[in-house]
N, C-alpha and C positions, 0 to 999 in steps of 0.2 A: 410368723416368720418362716420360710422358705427354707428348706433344707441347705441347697446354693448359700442361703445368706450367712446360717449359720455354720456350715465350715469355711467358706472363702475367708483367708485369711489377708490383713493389710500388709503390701509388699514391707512399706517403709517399716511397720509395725514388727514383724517377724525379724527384718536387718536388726532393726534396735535389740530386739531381744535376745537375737542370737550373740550380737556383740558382749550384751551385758553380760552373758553365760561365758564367752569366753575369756573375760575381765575377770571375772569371780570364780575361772578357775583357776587363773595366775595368781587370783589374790590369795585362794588357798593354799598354793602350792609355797606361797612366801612364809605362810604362818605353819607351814608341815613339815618345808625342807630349808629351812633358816642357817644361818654361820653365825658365831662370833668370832672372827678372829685372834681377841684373845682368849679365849677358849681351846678353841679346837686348831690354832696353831702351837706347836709346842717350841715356843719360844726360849725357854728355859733348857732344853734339851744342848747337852757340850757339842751333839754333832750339826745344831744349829747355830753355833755361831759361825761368824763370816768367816773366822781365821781357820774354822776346821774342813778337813777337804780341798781346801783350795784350790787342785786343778778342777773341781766340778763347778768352778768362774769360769772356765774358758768356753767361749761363745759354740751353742750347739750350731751343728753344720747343716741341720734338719730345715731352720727356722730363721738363719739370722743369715744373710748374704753377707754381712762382716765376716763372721765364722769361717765362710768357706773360702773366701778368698785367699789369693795365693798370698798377698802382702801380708795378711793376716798369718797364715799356714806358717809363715819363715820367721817367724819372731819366735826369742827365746817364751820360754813356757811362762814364769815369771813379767815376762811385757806384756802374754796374751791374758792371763789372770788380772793385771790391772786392768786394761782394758775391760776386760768383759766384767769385773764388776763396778764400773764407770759405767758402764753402757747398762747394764740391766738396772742399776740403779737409779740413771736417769729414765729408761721405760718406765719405771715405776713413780716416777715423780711427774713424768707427762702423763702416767693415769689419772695420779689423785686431781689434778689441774684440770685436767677432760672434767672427770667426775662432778668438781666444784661446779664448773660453767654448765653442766648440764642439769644440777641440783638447783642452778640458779635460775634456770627458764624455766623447770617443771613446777616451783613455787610458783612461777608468776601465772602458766598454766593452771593451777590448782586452784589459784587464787579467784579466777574469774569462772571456773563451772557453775554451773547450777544447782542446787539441792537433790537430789537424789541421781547425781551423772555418775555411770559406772565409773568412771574414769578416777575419780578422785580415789577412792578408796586404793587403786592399783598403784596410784600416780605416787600415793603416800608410803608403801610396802617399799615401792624400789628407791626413794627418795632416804627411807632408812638404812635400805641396802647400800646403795651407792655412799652414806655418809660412814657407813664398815668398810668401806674398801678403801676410799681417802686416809682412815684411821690405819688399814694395814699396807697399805701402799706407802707410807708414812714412815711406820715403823721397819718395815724392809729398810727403807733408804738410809734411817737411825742407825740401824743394824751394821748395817756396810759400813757407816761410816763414813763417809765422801759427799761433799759438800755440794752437788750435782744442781743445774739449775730447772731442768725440766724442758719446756718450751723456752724457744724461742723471743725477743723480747718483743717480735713484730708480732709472732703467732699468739702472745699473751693478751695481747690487745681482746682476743674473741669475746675476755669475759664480760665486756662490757655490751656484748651484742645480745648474749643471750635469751636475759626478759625481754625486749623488746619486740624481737621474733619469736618468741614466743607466746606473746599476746597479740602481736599484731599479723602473725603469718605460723601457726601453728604444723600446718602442715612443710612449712620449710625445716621449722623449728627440728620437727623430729625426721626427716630427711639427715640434718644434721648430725645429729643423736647417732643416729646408724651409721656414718661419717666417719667416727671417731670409734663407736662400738666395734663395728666389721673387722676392722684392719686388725684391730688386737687380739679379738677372737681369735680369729683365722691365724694369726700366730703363736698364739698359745694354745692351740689345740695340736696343730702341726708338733709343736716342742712333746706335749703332752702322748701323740699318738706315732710318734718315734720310736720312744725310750730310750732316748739321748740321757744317760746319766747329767742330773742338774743339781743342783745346791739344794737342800730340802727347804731351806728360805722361800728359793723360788719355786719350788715344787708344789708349796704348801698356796702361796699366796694363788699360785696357778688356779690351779685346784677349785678353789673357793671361787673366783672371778669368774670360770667356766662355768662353775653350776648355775650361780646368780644371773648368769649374764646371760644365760641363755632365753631367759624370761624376759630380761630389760628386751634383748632382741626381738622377742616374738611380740611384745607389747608396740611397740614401734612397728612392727611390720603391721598388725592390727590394728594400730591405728590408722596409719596411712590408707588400707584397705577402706574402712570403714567411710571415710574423710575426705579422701582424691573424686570420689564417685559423685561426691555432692556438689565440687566445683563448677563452673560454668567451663562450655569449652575453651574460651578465649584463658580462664587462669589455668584449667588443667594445660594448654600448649605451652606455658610460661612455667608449668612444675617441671615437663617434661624434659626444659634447656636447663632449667636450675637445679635438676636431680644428678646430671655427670658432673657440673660446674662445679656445687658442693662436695661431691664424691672426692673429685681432683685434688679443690683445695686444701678441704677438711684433712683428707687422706694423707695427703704429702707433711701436712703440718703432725700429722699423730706417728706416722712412719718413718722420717727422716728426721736423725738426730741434729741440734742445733749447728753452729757452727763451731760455736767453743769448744765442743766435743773435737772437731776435726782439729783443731789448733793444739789443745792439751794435749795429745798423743801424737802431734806431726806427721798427722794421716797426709800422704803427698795427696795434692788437688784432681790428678787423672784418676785415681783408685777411689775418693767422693764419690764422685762424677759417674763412673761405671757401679758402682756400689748399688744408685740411689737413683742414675737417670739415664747414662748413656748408653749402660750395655740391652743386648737386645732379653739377656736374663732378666737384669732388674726390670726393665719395664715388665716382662710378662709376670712377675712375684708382685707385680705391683698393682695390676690389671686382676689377677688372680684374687684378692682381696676382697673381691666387687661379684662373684659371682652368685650369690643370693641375690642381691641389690637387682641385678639387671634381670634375676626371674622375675622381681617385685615389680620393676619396671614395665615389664613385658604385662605380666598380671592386671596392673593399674593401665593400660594400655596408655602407657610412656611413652614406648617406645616406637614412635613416629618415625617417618624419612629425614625427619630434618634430625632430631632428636640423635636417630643409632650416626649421625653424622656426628653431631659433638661428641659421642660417647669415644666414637673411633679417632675423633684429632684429637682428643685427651689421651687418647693410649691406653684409655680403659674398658674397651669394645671386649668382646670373646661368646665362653658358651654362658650358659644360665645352666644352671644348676635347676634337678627334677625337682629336689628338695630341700628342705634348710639344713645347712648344715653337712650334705655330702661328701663325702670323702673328694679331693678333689682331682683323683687319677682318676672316680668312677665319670665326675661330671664330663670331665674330656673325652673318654671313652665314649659317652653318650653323646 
């Protein structure tokens, strides 16, 4: 044999392998730097219950466009305290709901790999994880107290989408994943990297979501890396329109509280509106959410002429981010 033969190595063969190494280092990281929520939330603690502290419900201004707002700013302290934990209470019940539907495709994913696919062992760690976060996402809302509905009763519908795209279009599948992961991140990190004094409720559950979730994130982003490349061109131009399409809808549905919310506290309909869609802020907090995604995009080369045209009549065009996770004063900077 040939010197040549014996070091050239197989492209496709090296990809595989390099992937399986970076699956197996997430898988470790799952079994080194683990949560239990009840555990290592001190739920028992008097300054953890909902009634203790009570201005530390009122909505941070860091993270939450409700907060800042002036309608918001002119309510007695007691109106803003209801509100804000009706509203964090409901975040936390549109998690556990995300979570469920996304617990629900990754089964169906897992279920059709093959015998020795990196993927399953990863697919199983966060599938555990995410079923801790449902549990404390759960128990926050317990906590509170408030009878909160979560999603939307049109947006509820998703769960039944899930396994199906996820067996039948996996790469849409986790497109979606990151959908609903982005936005929340990106707002609990912002809350997080403030030091907006917050409820240690939600300080704690914070906390724990961020760590975990930073893996769910990179596993999604590795997969798609891994997955889009193998596509034909005719479906990769078809990921490229359905990568903002998803962004948009997924987005709006995980970001914007239902409507019951607006009615139970007689949020007037212009103040929604500018909150959520018509101000030129809100759109750009909203666009803002997306700026890992459209590196990914760019990265998977997504991001075609026609393509950065949907992203921009969605309203979710901007910069990319150098890296995951960026602060996002530096990515604009750059």
């Amino acid at each position: 044999m040939s010197k040549a033969a014996t070091t050239d190595i197989d492209p496709d063969l090296a990809k595989a392998q390099e992937y399986a190494a970076k699956l197996l280092l997430l898988s470790e990281g799952s079994v080194n730097r683990h949560f239990d929520p009840f555990e290592d939330i001190d739920w028992d603690n008097p300054d953890f219950a909902a009634t203790a502290g009570e201005h530390r419900w009122v909505l941070p201004v860091s993270a939450d466009p409700l907060g800042r707002h002036p309608w918001y700013e002119a309510l007695p302290e007691a109106r803003k305290i209801e509100i804000g934990k009706y509203r964090q209470a409901n975040i936390a019940k549109v998690g556990l709901q995300f979570e469920s539907i996304l617990i629900s495709g990754m089964v169906t994913h897992n279920f059709g790999l093959p015998n020795g696919s990196p993927e399953f062992r990863y697919c199983s760690h966060e599938m555990i994880e995410e079923h801790n976060h449902t549990l404390m996402f759960q128990e926050m809302v317990n906590r509170i107290g408030i009878d909160v509905p979560g999603m939307g009763p049109l947006v509820g519908k998703f769960k039944y989408l899930a396994a199906p795209v996820a067996a039948l279009a996996p790469n849409l599948f986790f497109m979606a994943v990151l959908a609903g992961e982005e936005p929340i991140d990106h707002i609990q990190k912002q809350i997080l990297r403030s030091g907006d004094e917050v409820h240690p409720i939600m300080l704690g559950v914070m906390s724990i979501h961020v760590a975990e979730e930073a893996r769910h994130i990179s596993f999604a982003h590795e997969f798609l890396e891994n997955h889009v490349p193998e596509t034909g061109r005719v479906n990769k131009f078809v990921l490229s329109l359905a990568m903002p399409t998803i962004m948009f809808i997924l987005g709006r549905s995980i970001a914007t509280p239902p409507r019951s919310f607006f009615r139970e506290f007689d949020i007037p309909e212009n103040v929604r509106k500018e909150l959520f869609y018509g101000s030129k802020e809100a759109r750009q907090t909203f666009s803002d959410y997306f700026v890992d995604v459209r590196a990914l995009a760019e990265k998977l080369g997504l991001m075609n002429p026609i393509a950065k045209r949907v992203w921009k009549l969605l309203g979710i065009d901007g910069p990319a981010s150098r890296y995951r996770s960026e602060p996002l004063r530096l990515a604009k900077a750059g």
